[in-house]
Residue frames as a rotation matrix with the C-alpha (Angstrom) as fourth column:
UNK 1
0.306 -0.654 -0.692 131.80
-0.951 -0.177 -0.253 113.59
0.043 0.735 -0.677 112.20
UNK 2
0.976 -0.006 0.216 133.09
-0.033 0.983 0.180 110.24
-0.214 -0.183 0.960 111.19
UNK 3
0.611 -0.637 0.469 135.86
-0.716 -0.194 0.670 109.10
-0.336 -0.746 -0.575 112.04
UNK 4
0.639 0.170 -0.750 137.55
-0.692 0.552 -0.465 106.33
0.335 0.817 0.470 109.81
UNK 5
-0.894 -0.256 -0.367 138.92
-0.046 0.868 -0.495 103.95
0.445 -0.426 -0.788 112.27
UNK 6
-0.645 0.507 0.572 135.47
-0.649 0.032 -0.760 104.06
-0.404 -0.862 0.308 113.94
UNK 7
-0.570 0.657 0.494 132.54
0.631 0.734 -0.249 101.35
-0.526 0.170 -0.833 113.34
UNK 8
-0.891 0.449 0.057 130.19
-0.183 -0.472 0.862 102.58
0.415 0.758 0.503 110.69
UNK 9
-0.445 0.616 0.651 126.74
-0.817 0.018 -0.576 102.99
-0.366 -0.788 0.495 112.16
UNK 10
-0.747 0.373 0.551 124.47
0.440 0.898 -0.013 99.80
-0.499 0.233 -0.835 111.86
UNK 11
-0.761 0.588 0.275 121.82
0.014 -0.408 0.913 100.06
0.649 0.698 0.302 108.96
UNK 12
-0.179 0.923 0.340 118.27
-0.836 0.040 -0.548 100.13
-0.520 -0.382 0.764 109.68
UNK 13
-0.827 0.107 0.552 117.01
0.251 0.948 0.193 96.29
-0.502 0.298 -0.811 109.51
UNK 14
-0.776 0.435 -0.457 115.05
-0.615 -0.360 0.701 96.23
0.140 0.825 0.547 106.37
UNK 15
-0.072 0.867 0.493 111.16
-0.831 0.222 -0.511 95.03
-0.552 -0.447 0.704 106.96
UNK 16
-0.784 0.093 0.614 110.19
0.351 0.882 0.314 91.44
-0.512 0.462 -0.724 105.95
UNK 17
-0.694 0.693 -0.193 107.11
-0.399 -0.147 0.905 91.40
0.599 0.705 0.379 103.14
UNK 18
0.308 0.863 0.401 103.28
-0.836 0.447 -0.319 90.87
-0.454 -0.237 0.859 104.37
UNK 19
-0.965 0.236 -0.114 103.28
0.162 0.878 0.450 87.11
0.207 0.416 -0.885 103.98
UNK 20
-0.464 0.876 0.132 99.84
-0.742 -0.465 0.483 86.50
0.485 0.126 0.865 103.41
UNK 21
-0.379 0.099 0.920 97.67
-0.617 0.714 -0.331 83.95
-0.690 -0.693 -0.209 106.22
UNK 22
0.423 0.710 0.563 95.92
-0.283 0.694 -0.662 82.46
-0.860 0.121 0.495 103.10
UNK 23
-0.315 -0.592 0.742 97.16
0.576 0.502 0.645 80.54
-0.755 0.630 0.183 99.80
UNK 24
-0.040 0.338 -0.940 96.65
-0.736 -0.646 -0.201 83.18
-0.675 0.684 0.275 96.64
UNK 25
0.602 0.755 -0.260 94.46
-0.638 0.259 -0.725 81.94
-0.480 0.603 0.638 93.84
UNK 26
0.232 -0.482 0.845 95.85
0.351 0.852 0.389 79.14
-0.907 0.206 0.367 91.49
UNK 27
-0.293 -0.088 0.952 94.64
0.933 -0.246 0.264 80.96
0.211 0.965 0.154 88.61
UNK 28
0.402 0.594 0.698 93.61
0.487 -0.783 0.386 84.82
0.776 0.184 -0.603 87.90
UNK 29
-0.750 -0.633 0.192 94.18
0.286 -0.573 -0.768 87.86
0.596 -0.521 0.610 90.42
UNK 30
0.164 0.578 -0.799 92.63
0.981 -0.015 0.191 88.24
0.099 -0.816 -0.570 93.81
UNK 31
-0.904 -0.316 0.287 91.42
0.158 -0.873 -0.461 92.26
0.397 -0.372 0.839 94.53
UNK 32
-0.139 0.544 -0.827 89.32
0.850 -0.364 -0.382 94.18
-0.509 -0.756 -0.412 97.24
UNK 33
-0.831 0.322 0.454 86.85
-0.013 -0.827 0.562 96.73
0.556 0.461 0.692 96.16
UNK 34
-0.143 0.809 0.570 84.47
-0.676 -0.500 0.541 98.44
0.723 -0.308 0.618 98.15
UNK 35
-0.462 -0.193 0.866 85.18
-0.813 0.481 -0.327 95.55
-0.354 -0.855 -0.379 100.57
UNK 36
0.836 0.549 0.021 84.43
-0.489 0.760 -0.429 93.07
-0.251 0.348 0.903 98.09
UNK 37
-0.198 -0.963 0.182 86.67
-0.534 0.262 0.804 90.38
-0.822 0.062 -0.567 96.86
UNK 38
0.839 0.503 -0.208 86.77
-0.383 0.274 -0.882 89.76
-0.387 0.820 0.422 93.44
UNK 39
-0.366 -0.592 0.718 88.85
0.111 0.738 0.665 86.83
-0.924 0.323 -0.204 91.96
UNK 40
0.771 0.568 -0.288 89.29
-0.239 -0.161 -0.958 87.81
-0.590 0.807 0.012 88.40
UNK 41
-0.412 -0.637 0.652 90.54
0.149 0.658 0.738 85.75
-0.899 0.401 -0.176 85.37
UNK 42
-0.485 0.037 -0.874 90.77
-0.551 -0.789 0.272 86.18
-0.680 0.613 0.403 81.73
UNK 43
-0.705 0.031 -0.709 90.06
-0.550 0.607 0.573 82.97
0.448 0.794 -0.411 79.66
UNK 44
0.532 0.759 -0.376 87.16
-0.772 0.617 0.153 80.36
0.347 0.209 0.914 80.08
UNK 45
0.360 -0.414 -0.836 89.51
0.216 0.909 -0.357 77.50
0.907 -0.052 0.417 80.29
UNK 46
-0.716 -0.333 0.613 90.35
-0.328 -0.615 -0.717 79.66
0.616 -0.715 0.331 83.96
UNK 47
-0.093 0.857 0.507 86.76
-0.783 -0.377 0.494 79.15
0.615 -0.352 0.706 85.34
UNK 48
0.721 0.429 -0.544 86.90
0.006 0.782 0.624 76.13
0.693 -0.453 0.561 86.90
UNK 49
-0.378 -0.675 -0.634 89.97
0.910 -0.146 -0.388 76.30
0.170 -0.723 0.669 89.13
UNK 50
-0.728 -0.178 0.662 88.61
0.051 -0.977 -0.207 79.89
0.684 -0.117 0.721 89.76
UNK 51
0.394 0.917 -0.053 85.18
-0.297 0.181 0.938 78.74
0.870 -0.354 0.344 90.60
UNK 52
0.208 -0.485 -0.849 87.72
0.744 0.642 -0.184 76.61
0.634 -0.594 0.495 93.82
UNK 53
-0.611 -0.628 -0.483 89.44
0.792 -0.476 -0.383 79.39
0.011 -0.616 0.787 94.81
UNK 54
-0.558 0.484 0.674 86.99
-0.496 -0.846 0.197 82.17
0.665 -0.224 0.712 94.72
UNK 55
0.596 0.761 -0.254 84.88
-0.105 0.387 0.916 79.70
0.796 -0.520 0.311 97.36
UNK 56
0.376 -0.623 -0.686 88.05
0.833 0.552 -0.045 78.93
0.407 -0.554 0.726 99.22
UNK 57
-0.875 -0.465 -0.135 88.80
0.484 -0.836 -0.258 82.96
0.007 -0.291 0.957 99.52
UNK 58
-0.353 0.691 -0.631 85.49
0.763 -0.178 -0.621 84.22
-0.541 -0.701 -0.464 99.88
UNK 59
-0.749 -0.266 -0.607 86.02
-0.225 -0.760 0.610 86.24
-0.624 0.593 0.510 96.77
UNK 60
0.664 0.736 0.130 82.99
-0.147 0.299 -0.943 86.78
-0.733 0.607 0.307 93.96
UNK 61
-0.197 -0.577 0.793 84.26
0.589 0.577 0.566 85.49
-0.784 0.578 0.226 90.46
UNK 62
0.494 0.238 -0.836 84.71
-0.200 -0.905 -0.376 87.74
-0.846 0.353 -0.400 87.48
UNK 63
0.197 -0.276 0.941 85.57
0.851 0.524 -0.025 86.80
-0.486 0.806 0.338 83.91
């Protein structure tokens, strides 16, 4: 029972987000399939800066 001169209980510290160890793509969206990585972007004018970062993450490009 609580008691309303007593201390309210302390919350439960709320978890930090996953920072991730590597920089995420400049352009387009980095996902994992079947243990592939696939850096995928929508437009042509995307492909170069993708072409960077899918070498730099290890990811296969997808248009």
């Amino acid at each position: 029972m609580f008691h309303p001169s007593a201390t309210p209980p302390a919350a439960a510290p709320t978890p930090l987000p996953a920072v991730p160890a590597e920089a995420l793509p400049a352009v387009g969206a980095l996902h994992r399939h079947g243990g592939r990585r696939l850096l995928v972007v929508r437009t042509w004018q995307q492909v170069p800066q993708a072409r960077l970062d899918a070498d730099r993450l290890g990811a296969e490009l997808v248009v």
